[in-house]
N, C-alpha and C positions, 0 to 999 in steps of 0.2 A: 335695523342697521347694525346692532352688538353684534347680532348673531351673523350678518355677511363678513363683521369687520373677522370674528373669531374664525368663521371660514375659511375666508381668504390666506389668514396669517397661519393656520395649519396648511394650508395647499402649500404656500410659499416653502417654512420648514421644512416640511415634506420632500419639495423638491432640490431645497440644496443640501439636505443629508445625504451623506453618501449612502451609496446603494450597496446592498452585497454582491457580491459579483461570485459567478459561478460556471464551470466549464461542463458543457454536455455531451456526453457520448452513447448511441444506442439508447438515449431518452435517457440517461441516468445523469445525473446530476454532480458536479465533483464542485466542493469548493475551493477557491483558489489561495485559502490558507487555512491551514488549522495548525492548535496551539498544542506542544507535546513538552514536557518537561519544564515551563514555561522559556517556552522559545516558539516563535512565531516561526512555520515551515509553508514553503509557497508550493502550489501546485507545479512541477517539474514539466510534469506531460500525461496523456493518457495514452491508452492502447488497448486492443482487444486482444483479447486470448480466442484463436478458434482452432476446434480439436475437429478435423477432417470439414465436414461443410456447417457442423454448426457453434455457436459463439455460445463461449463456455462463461466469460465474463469479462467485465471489463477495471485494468486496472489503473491506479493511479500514482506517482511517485511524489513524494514532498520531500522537500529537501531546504535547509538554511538557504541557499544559495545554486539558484536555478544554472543547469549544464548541460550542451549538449553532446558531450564526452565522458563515456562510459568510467575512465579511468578517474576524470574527476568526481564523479559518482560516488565510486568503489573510495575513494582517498577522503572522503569528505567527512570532515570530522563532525562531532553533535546528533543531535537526535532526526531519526529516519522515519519514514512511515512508509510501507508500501498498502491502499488500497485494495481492495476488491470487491468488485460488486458483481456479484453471482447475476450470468442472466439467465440459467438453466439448472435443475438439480443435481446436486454432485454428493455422492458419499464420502463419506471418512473417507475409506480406504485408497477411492480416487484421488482425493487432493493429500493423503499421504503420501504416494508411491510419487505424484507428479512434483513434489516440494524435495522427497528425500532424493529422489534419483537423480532432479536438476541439479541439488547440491552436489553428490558425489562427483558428478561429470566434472566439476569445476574447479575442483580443489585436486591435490596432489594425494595418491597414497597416505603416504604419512598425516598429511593436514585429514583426511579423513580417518585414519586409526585415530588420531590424538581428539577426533571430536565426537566419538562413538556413545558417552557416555550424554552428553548435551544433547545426539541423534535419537537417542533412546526415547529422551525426557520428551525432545520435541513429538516423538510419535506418539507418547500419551495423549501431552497436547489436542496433537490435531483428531484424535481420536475420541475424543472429547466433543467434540463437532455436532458430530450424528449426520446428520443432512442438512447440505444448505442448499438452500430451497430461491429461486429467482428474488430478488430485489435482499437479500443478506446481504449482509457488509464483513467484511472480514479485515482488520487493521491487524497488521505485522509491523508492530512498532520497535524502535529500536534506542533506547536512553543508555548512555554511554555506563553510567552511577548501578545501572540495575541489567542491561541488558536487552536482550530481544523475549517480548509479552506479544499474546495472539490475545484479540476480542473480536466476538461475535455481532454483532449489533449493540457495540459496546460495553458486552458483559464479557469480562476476562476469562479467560480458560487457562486452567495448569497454573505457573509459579515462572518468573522472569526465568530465561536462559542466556547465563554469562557468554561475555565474549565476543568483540569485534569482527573476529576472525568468524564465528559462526554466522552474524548477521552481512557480515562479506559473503560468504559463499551462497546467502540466500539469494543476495542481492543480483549475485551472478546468473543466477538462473532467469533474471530479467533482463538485465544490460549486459549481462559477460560478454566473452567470446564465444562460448558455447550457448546462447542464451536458447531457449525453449522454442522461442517463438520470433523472426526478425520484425515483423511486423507490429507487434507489442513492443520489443525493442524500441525502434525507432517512432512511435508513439509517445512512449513513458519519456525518452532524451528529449521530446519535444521538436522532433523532426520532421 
């Protein structure tokens, strides 16, 4: 009888703790908060990235405060995160070219002269990489105190890259006007 009552009284617990809750796309799994600079960030939205007929990966946006306007996006102040979950192999060089050249479209002349040296930094960075290989994770985090940091499956790569202005133009290359992909767009806005 101890041992139905101990049963029963784990079932019950069991079932009125909350459950983690989590957002699936292409079988991959997003959680619908993670914890960045301690501040709680909610899952935004997802979206695919596909490069001609196949799917490059899937990403996800967190944000303090979930929007489906690109502009309150871009304005939002506090720590960022954008996601990625590789669903195919990609080299350095590829997701250099596709992160630097998103940014440049997005920014002005000058905004891109004045961030050439942070461009630089970031290319190390991502060069750092080597290959990410299907089920990688790739966090582009963004803490206002330190900057925009790249990790791999959680391991850091390179040294924080200052500047709101830089993690704005990254971000553009997902939600902008110019964004890369509209379908990932309106994914990640939660649309």
């Amino acid at each position: 009888m101890k041992k139905f009552l101990l049963i029963s009284l784990a079932l019950w617990a069991a079932a009125g703790s909350p459950q983690a809750h989590a957002a699936t796309l292409e079988g991959l799994r997003f959680d619908d908060a993670v914890k960045l600079a301690n501040r709680e960030l909610r899952l935004n939205g997802l979206g695919v990235r596909a490069i001609f007929i196949f799917k490059a990966y899937v990403a996800g946006l967190y944000l303090s405060e979930k929007t489906s306007a690109p502009q309150d996006v871009l304005r939002q102040p506090g720590p960022k995160r954008i996601q990625m979950r590789m669903l195919m192999e990609i080299g350095a060089p590829d997701i250099k070219k596709a992160l630097v050249d998103g940014m440049q479209k997005n920014v002005s002349e000058a905004e891109w002269t004045a961030m050439q040296d942070r461009v630089a930094q970031f290319t190390r960075t991502i060069e750092s990489i080597g290959v990410a290989k299907p089920g990688d994770t790739i966090n582009l985090d963004y803490v206002p105190e330190q900057g925009l940091t790249l990790a791999v499956n959680d391991v850091t790569k390179g040294s924080a890259i200052s500047g709101a202005d830089f993690y704005k133009a990254l971000l553009e290359i997902f939600v902008g006007d110019n964004s890369v992909d509209t379908r990932l767009k309106k994914g990640m806005l939660g649309q």
